[in-house]
N, C-alpha and C positions, 0 to 999 in steps of 0.2 A: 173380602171384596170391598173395593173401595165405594165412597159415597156413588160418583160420576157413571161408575159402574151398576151398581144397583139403582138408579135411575133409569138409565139403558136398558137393564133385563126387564122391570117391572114397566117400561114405554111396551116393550115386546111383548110379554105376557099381558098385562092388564087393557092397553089399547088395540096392538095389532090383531092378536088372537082373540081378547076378549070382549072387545069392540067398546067399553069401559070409558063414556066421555068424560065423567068426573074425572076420573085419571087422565084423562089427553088433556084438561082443561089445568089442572096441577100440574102438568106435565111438562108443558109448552108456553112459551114466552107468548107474548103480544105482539114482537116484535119479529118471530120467528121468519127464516129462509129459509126455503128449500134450493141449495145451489144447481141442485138435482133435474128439476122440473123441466120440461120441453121446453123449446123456445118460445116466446108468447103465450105459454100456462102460466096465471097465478103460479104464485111460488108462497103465499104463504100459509098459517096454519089451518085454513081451511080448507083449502085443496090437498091438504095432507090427510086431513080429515074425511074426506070426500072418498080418496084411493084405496083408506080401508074400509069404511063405509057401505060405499056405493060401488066399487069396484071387485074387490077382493073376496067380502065377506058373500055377498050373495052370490060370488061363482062360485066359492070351495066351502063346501061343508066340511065341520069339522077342523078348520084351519087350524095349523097350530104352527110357532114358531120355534123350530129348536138355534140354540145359541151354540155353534162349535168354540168358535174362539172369540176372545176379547182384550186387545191391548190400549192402554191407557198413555197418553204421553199429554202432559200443558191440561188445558180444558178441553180436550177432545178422545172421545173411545169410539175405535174402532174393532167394529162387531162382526163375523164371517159366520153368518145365519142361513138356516133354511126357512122357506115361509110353503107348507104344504095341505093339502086337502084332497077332497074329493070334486072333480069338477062337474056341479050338479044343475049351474045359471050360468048365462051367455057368460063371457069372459071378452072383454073389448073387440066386442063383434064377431067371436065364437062360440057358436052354440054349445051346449053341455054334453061333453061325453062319456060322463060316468066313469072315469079313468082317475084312478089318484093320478096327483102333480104336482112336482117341488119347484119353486122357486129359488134359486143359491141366491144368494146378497152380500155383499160385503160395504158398509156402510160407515162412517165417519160422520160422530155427531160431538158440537160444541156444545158442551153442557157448561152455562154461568148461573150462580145463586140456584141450583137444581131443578134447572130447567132447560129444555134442548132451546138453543138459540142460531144454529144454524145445521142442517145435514147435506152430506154428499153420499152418492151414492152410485152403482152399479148393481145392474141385475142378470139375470138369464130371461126375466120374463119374454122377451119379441124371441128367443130362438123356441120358447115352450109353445107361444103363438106362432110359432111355425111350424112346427113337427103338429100342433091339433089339427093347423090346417091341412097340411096333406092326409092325415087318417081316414 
């Protein structure tokens, strides 16, 4: 596995699942973008910070991220991950219904000097906030 690569698994294990700020702090540039972020979100490593945080971890117990695939090209890997749990805390203004739930992700991150310095990305998450909301 290349360097760029095993940065990327160990961002996924050690930060996103493990919630691991020493690691997101090694992890992440200073300068960090998320190209990602809503329109008028913060975009940087704070707010990245915050979505696992504050968002993700206290809805899903148990969060874990499995990595399907990963390809490499320049200074960028792209990751086609699942992010899943138990949904046990509100979830952006969905209350907990005890249902496991996967999140798909397919993610592109600039890694320079072994750190992410900029992500894009796609999710499933608003269609999994739609299917809780009608249950």
């Amino acid at each position: 596995m290349s360097e760029a690569k095993e940065i990327v698994r160990r961002f996924n294990e050690d930060v996103i699942a493990g919630g691991n700020r020493t690691a997101f702090n090694e992890l992440i540039a200073p300068n960090f973008i998320n190209r990602s972020a809503s329109p008028g979100a913060p975009a940087g490593s704070e707010s990245m910070w915050n979505t696992f945080e504050n968002i993700l971890r206290p809805a899903l117990e148990g969060l874990t991220v499995t990595i399907h695939d990963q390809m490499e090209e320049g200074d960028k890997v792209t990751t086609r991950k699942t992010i899943s749990g138990t949904h046990v805390g509100p979830l952006l203004g969905v209350e907990a219904t005890g249902k496991t739930v996967s999140i798909d992700v397919i993610d592109i991150v600039r890694v320079v000097d072994g750190r992410y310095v900029e992500h894009w990305g796609i999710n499933t998450l608003p269609a999994l906030l739609a299917s809780l909301r009608q249950d």
